[in-house]
Every structure is written in structure tokens, then in C-alpha cells.
DOBA-953200 format. One record per residue: residue number from 1; x, y, z of N, C-alpha, C in turn; residue in three letters; chain. Coordinates in steps of 0.2 Angstrom, whole numbers, always signed. Layout:
N
<NUM; <X; Y; Z>; <X; Y; Z>; <X; Y; Z>; 'ALA'; 'A'>
...
***
This chain:
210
<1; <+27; +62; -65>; <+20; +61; -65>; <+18; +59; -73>; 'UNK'; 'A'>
<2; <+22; +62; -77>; <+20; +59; -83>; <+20; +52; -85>; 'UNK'; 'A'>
<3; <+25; +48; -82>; <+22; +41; -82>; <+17; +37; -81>; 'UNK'; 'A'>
<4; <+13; +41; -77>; <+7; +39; -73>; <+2; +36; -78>; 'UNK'; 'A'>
<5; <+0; +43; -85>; <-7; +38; -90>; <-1; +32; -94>; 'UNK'; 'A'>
<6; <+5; +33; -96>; <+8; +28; -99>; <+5; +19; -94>; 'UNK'; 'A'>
<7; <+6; +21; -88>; <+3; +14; -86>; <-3; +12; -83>; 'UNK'; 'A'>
<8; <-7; +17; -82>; <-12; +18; -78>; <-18; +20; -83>; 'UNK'; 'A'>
<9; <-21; +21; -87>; <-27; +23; -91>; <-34; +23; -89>; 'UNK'; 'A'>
<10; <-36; +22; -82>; <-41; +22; -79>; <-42; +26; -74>; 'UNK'; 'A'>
<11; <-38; +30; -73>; <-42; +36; -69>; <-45; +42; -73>; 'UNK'; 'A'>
<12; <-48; +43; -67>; <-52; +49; -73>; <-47; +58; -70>; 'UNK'; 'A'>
<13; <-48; +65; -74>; <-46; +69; -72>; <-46; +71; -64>; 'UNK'; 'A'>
<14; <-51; +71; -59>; <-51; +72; -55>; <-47; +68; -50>; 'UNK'; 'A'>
<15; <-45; +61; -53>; <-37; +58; -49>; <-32; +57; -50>; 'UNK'; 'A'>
<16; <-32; +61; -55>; <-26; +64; -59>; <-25; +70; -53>; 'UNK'; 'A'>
<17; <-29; +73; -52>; <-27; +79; -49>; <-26; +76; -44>; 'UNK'; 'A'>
<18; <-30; +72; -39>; <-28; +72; -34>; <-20; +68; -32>; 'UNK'; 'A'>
<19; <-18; +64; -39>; <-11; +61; -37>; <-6; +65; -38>; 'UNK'; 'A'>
<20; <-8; +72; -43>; <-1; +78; -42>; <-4; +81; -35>; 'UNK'; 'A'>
<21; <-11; +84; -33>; <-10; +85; -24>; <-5; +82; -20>; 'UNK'; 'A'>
<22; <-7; +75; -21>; <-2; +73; -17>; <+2; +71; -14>; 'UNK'; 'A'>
<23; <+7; +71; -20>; <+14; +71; -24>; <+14; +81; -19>; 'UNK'; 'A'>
<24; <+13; +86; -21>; <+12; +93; -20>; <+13; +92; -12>; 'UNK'; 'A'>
<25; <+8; +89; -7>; <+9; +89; -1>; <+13; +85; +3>; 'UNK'; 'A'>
<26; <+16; +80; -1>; <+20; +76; +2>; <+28; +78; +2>; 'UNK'; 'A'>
<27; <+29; +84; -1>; <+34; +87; -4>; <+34; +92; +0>; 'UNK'; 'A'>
<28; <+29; +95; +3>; <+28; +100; +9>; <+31; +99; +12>; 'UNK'; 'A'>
<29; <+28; +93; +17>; <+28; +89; +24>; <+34; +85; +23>; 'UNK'; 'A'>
<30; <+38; +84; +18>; <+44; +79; +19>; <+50; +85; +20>; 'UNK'; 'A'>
<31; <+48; +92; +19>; <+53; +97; +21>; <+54; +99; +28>; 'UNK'; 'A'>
<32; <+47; +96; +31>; <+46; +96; +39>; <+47; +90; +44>; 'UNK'; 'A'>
<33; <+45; +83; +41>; <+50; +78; +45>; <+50; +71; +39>; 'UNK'; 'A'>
<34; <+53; +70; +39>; <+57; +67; +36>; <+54; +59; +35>; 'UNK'; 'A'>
<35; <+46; +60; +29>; <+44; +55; +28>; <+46; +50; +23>; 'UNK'; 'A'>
<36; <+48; +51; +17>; <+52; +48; +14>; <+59; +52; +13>; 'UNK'; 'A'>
<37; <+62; +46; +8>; <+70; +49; +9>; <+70; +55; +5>; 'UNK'; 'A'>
<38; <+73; +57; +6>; <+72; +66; +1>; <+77; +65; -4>; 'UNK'; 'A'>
<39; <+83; +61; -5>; <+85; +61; -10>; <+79; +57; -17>; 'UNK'; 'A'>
<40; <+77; +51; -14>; <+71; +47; -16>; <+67; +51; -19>; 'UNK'; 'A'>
<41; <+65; +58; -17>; <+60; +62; -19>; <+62; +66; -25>; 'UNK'; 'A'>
<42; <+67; +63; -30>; <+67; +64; -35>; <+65; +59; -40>; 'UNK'; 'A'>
<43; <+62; +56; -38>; <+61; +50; -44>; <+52; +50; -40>; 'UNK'; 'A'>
<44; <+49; +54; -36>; <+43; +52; -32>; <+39; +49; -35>; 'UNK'; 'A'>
<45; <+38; +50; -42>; <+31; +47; -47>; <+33; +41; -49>; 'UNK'; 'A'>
<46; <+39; +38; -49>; <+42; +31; -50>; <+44; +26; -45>; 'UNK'; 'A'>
<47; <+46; +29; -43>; <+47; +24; -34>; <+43; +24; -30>; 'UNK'; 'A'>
<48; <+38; +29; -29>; <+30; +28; -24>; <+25; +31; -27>; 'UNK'; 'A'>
<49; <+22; +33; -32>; <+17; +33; -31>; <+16; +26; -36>; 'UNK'; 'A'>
<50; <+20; +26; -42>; <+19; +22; -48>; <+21; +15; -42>; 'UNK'; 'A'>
<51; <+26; +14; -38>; <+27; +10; -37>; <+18; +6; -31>; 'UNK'; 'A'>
<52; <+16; +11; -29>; <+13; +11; -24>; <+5; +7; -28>; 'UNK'; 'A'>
<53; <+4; +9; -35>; <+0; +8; -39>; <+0; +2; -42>; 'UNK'; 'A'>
<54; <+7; +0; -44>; <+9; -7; -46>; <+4; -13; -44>; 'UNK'; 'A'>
<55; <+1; -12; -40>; <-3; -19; -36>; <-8; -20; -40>; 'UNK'; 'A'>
<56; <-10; -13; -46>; <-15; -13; -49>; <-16; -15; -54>; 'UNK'; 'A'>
<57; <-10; -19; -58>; <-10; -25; -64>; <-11; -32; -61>; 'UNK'; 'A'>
<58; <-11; -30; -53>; <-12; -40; -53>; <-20; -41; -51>; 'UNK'; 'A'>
<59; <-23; -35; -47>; <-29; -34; -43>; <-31; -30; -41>; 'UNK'; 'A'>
<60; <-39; -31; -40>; <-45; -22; -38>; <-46; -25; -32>; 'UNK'; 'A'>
<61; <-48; -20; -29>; <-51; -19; -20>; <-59; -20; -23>; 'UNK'; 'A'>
<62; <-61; -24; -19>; <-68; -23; -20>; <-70; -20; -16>; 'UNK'; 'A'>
<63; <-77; -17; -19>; <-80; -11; -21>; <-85; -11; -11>; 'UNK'; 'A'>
<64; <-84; -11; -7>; <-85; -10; +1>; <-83; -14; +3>; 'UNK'; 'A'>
<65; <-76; -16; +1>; <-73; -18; +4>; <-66; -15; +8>; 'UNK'; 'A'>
<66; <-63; -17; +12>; <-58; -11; +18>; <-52; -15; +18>; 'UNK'; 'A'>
<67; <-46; -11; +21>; <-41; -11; +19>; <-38; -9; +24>; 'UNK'; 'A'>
<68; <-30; -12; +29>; <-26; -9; +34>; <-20; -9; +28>; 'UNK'; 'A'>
<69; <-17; -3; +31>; <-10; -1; +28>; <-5; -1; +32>; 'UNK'; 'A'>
<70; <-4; -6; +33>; <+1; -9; +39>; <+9; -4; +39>; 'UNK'; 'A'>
<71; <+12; +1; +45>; <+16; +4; +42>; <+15; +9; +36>; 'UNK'; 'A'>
<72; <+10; +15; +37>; <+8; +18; +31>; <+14; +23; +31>; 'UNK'; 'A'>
<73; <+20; +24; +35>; <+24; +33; +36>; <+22; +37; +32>; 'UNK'; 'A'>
<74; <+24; +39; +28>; <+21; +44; +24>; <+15; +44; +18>; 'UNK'; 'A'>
<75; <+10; +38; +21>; <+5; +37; +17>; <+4; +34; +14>; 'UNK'; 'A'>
<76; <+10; +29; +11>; <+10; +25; +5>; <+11; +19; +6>; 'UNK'; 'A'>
<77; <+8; +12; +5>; <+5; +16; -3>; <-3; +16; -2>; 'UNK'; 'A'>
<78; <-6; +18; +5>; <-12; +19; +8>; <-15; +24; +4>; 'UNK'; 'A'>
<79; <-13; +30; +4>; <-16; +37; +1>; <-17; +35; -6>; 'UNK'; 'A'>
<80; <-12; +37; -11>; <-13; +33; -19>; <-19; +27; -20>; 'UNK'; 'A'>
<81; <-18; +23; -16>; <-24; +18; -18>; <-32; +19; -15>; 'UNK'; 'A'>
<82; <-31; +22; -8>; <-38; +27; -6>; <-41; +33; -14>; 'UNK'; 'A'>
<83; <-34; +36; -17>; <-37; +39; -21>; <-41; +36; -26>; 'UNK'; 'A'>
<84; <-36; +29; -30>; <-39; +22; -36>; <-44; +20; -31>; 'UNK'; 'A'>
<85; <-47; +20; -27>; <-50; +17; -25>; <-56; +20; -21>; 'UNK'; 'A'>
<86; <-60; +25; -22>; <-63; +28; -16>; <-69; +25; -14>; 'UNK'; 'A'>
<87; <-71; +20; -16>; <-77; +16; -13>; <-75; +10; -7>; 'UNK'; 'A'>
<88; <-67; +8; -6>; <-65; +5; -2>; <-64; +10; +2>; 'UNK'; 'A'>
<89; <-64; +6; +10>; <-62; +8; +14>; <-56; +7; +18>; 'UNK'; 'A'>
<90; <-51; +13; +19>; <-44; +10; +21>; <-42; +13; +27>; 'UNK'; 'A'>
<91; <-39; +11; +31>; <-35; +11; +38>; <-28; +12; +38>; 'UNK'; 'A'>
<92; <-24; +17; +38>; <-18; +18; +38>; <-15; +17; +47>; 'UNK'; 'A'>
<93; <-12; +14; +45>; <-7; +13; +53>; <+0; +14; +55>; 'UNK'; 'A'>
<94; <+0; +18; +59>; <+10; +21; +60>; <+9; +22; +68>; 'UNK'; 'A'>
<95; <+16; +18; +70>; <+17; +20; +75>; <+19; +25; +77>; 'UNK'; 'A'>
<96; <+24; +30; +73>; <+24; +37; +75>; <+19; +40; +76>; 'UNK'; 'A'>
<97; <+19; +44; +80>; <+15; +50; +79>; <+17; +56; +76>; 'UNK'; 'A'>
<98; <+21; +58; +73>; <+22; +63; +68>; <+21; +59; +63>; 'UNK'; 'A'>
<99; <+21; +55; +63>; <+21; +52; +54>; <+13; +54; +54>; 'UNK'; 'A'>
<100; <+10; +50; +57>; <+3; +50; +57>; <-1; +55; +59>; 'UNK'; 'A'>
<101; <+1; +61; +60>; <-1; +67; +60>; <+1; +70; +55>; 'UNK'; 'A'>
<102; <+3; +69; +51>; <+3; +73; +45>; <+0; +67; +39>; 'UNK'; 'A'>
<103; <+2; +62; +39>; <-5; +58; +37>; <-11; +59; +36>; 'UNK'; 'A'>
<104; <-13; +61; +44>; <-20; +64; +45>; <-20; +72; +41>; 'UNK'; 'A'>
<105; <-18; +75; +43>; <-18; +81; +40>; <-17; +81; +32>; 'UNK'; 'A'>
<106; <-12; +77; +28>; <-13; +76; +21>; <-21; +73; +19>; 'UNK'; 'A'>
<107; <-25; +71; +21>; <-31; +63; +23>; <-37; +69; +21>; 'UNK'; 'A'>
<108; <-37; +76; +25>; <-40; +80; +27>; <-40; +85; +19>; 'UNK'; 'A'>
<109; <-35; +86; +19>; <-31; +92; +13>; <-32; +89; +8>; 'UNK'; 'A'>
<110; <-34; +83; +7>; <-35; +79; -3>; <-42; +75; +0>; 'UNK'; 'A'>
<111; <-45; +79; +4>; <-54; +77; +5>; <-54; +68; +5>; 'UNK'; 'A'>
<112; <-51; +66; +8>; <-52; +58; +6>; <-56; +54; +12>; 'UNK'; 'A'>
<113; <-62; +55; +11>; <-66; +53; +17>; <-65; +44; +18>; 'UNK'; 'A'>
<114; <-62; +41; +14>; <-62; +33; +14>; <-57; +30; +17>; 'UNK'; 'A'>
<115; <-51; +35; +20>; <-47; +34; +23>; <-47; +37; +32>; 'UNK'; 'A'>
<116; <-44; +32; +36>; <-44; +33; +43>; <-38; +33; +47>; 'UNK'; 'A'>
<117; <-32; +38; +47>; <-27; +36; +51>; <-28; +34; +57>; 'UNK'; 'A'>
<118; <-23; +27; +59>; <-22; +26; +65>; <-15; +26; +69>; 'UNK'; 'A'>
<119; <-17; +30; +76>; <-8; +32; +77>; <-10; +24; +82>; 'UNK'; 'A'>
<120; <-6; +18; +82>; <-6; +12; +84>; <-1; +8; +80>; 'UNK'; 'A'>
<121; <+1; +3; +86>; <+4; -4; +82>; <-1; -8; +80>; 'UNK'; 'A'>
<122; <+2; -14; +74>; <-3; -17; +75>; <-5; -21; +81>; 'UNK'; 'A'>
<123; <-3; -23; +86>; <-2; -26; +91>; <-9; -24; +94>; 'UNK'; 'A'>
<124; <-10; -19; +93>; <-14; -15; +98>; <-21; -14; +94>; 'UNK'; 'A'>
<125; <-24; -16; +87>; <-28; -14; +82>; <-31; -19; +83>; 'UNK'; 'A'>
<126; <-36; -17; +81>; <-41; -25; +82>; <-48; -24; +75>; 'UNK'; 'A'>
<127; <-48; -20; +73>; <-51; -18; +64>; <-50; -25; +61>; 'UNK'; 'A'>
<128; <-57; -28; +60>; <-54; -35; +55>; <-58; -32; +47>; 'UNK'; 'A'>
<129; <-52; -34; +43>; <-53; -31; +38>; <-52; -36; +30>; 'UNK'; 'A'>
<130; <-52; -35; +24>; <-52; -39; +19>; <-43; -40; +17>; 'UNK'; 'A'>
<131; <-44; -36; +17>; <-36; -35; +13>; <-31; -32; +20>; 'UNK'; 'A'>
<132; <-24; -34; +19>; <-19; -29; +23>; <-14; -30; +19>; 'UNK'; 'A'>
<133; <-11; -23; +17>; <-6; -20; +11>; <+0; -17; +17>; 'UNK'; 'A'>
<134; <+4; -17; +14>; <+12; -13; +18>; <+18; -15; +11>; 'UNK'; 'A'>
<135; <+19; -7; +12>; <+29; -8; +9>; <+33; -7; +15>; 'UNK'; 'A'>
<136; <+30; -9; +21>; <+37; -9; +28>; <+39; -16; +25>; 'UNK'; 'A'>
<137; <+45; -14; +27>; <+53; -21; +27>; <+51; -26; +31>; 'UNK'; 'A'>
<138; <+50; -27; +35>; <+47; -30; +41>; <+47; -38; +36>; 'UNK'; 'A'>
<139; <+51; -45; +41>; <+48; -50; +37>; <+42; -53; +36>; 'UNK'; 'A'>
<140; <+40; -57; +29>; <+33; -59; +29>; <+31; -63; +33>; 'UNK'; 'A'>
<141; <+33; -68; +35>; <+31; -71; +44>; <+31; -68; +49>; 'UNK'; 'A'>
<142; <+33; -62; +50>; <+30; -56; +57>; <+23; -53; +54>; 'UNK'; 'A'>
<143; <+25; -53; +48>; <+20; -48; +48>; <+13; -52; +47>; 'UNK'; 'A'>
<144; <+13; -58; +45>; <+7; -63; +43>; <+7; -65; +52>; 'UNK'; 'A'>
<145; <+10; -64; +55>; <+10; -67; +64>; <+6; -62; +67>; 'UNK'; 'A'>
<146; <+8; -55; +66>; <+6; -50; +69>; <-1; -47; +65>; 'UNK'; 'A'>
<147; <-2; -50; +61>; <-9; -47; +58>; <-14; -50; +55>; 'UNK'; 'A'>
<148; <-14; -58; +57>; <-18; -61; +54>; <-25; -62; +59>; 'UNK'; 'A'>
<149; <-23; -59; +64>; <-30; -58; +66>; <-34; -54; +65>; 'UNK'; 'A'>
<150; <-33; -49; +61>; <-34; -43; +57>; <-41; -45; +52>; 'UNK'; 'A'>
<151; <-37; -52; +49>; <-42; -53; +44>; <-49; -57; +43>; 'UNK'; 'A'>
<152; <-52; -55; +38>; <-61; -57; +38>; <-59; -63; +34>; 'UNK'; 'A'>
<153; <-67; -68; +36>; <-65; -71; +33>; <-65; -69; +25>; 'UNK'; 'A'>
<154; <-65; -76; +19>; <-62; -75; +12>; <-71; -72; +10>; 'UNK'; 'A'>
<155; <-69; -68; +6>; <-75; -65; +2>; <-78; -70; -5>; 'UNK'; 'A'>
<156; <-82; -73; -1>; <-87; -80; -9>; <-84; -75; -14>; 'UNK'; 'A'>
<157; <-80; -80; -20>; <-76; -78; -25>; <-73; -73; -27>; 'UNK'; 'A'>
<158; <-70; -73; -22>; <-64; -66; -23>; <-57; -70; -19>; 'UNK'; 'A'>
<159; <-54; -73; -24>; <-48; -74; -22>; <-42; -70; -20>; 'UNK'; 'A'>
<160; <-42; -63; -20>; <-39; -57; -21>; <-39; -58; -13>; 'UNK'; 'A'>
<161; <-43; -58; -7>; <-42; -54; +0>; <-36; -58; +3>; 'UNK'; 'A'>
<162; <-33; -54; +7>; <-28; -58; +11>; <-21; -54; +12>; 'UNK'; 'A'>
<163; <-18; -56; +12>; <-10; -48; +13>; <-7; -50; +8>; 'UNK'; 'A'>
<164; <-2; -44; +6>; <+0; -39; +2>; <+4; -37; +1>; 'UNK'; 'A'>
<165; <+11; -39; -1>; <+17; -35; +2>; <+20; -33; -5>; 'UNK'; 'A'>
<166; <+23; -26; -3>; <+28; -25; -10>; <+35; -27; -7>; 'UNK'; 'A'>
<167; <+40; -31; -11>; <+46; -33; -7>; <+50; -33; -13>; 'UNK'; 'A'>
<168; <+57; -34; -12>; <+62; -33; -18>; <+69; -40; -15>; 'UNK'; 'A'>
<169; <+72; -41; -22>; <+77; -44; -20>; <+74; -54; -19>; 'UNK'; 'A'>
<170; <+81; -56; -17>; <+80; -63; -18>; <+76; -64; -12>; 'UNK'; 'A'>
<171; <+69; -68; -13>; <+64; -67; -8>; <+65; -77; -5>; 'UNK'; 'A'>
<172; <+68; -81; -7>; <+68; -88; -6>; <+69; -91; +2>; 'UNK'; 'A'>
<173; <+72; -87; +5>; <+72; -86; +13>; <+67; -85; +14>; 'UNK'; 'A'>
<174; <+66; -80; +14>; <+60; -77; +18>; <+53; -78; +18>; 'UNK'; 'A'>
<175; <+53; -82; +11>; <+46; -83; +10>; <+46; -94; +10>; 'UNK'; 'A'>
<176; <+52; -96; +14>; <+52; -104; +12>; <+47; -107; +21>; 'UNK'; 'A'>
<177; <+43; -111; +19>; <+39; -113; +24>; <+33; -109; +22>; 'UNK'; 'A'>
<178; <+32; -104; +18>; <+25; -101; +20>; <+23; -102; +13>; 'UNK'; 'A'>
<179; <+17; -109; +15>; <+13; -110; +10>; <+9; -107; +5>; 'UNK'; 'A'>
<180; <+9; -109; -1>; <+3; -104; -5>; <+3; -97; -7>; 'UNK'; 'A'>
<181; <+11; -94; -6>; <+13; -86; -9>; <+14; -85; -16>; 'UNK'; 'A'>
<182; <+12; -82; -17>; <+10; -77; -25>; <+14; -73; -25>; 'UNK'; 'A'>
<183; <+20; -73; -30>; <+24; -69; -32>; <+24; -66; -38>; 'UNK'; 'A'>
<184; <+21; -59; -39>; <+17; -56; -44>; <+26; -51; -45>; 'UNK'; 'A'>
<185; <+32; -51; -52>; <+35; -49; -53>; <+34; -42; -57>; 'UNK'; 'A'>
<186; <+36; -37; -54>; <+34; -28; -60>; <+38; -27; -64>; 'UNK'; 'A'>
<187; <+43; -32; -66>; <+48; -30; -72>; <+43; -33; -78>; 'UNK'; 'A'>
<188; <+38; -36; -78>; <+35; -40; -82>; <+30; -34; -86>; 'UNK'; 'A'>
<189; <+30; -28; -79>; <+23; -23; -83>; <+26; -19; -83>; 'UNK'; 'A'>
<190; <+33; -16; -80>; <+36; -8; -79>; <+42; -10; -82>; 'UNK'; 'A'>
<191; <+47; -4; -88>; <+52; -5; -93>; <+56; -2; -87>; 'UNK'; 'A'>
<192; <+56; +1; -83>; <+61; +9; -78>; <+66; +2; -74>; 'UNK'; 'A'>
<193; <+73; +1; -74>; <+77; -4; -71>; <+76; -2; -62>; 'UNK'; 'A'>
<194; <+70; +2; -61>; <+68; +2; -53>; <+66; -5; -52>; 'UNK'; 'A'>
<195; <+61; -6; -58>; <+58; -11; -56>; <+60; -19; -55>; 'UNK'; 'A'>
<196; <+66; -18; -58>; <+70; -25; -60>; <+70; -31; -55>; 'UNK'; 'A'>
<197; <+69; -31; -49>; <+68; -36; -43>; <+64; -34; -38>; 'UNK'; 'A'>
<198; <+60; -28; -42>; <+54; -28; -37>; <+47; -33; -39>; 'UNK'; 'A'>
<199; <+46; -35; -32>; <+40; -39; -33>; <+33; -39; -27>; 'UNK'; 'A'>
<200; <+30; -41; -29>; <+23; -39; -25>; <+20; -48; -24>; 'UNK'; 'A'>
<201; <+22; -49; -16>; <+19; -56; -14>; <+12; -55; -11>; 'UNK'; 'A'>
<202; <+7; -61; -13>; <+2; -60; -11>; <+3; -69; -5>; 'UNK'; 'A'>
<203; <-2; -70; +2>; <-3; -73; +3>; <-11; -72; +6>; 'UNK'; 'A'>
<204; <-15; -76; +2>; <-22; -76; +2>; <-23; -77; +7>; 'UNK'; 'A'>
<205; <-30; -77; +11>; <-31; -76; +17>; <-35; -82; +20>; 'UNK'; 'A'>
<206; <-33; -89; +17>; <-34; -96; +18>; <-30; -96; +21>; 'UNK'; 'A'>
<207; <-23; -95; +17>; <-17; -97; +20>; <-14; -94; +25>; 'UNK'; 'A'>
<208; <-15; -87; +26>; <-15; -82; +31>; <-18; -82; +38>; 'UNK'; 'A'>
<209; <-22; -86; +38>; <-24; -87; +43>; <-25; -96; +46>; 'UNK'; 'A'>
<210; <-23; -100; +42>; <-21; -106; +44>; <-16; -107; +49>; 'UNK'; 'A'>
***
């Protein structure tokens, strides 16, 4: 957690607290089912929350604007950015149903009234919203296939709405044929060798829905 003002210098003390809450209850709940990896859970402030945060060197949510978190399992990176972000509104989505019960019951337990879990696939959601964020593996063409009805149109001057993905590794497959992707690299903002080939692709919501 002490990383967190090294990159971050714009929350204030009260989300501060809530990101060691969080970190606190997710450490609970991951001794009861198995949300993230529990080895993983030694690096928690580097690998998910900081990682979860990362999106915040390239873009802000605006300010009533809404958010689905496609694949939230144990929250992330939905919960963290409801905290940077309490005037958006967000939508967490998991198919399990134990993930997303304790989801809800974290959601409850760090007072985050801007957050709404939903136990559903996207398949089945019909919420159209500005943004859709996910660190599920899922490839970018499913997930632009399966949620592009999801999204509003583009907000007058805000190039930022549209999907969201954190992804890693050599992305040139995956992303050839989908026009107009935004390859925002985090070795460029974070020194830790986690972040060596993690990357965060944006495709805007012109293109997302063409």
C-alpha cells in the first residue's frame, strides 16, 4: 500500500482509508472463496489495486457518468475506481454467484452507494452505459461483440467513453482487424517489472459500435 501516494497523489485521506478497507476485506473473503489468486495476494497493492488504478494516467470517468465492469470477480478493478471515482456510476457484473455476493457484501461494508452488483452475463444486461472496463482474459473481439450494445452514444467532447481493457503480452493477434485501438503502455508510468508488458487498450465508442 505504500506505493499507492508514490503514484497516485490525488486522493484524499478518506480514500486512502477506503483502499486499505478494501485491500482488509478482500483478504477476508479470499480465505473464504477463492477470488483472486492467494498466492497473488502478496503483491495485492501492485498487481490489483495499483494495477486496477493504472487506467488513471491515461483517463477520468466523467463526473455522472456510468461504468459496467465486465467480469468484476472479486471486484476489480470496479471497487478501486468506484472509490477514485464516487460521482460515477458503476455496474459490476459476474456470473458467479458467490463472487458477486461478496462483491455485494464488500459494496455494503466500504459504504459505496455508486456501485451496483450484478449477478448476470453480459448476454443477459441490457444497462447502456458510457464506459465498459474488464481485466477478464476474454478476447477483445468477444468482448467488443458481446457488449457493444451496452454502450451510449459518444459524450460531445469526451473522447475517453468506449471499452477498456487491461491486457498483457504480445497483443498483435488479437487486436489485428479492430480498427482505431489505443494502446496505452504502464512500463512508461510504473518502474516494478510487473508492469513490463502490461498494457491497457482503449477502443472508443465510434469504433465500438461501428
Amino acid at each position: 500500500m505504500d506505493l499507492l501516494p508514490q503514484y497516485f497523489d490525488q486522493f484524499s485521506f478518506g480514500q486512502l482509508e477506503q483502499f486499505q478497507n478494501f485491500e482488509s476485506e478482500l483478504r477476508f473473503w479470499n480465505r473464504k472463496i477463492n477470488l483472486v489468486s492467494r498466492k497473488d495476494m502478496r503483491y495485492f497493492a501492485l498487481h490489483h489495486l495499483i494495477h486496477s488504478l493504472s487506467i488513471l494516467k491515461f483517463m477520468n470517468f466523467a463526473t455522472n457518468s456510468s461504468v459496467i465492469d465486465l467480469g468484476t470477480g472479486g471486484g476489480l478493478p470496479g471497487l478501486p475506481l468506484a472509490i477514485a471515482f464516487p460521482k460515477t456510476q458503476f455496474f459490476l457484473i459476474e456470473s458467479k454467484r458467490k463472487k458477486i455476493e461478496v462483491v455485494e457484501q464488500m459494496t455494503k461494508t466500504l459504504n459505496l452507494d455508486n456501485v451496483v452488483p450484478i449477478h448476470s452475463r453480459i448476454e443477459q444486461f441490457s444497462q447502456k452505459v458510457n464506459y465498459i472496463i474488464s481485466r477478464w482474459v476474454g478476447q477483445t473481439a468477444e468482448i467488443i461483440n458481446l457488449s457493444q450494445k451496452n454502450l451510449l452514444p459518444q459524450i460531445l467532447g469526451n473522447d475517453h467513453c468506449g471499452i477498456w481493457l487491461w491486457k498483457g503480452g504480445d497483443l498483435s493477434k488479437e487486436l489485428f482487424g479492430i480498427k482505431d485501438t489505443r494502446i496505452y503502455r504502464l512500463s512508461e508510468h510504473f518502474d516494478e517489472d510487473f508492469f513490463f508488458q502490461k498494457k491497457i487498450v482503449h477502443i472508443p465508442t465510434r469504433s465500438a459500435k461501428s
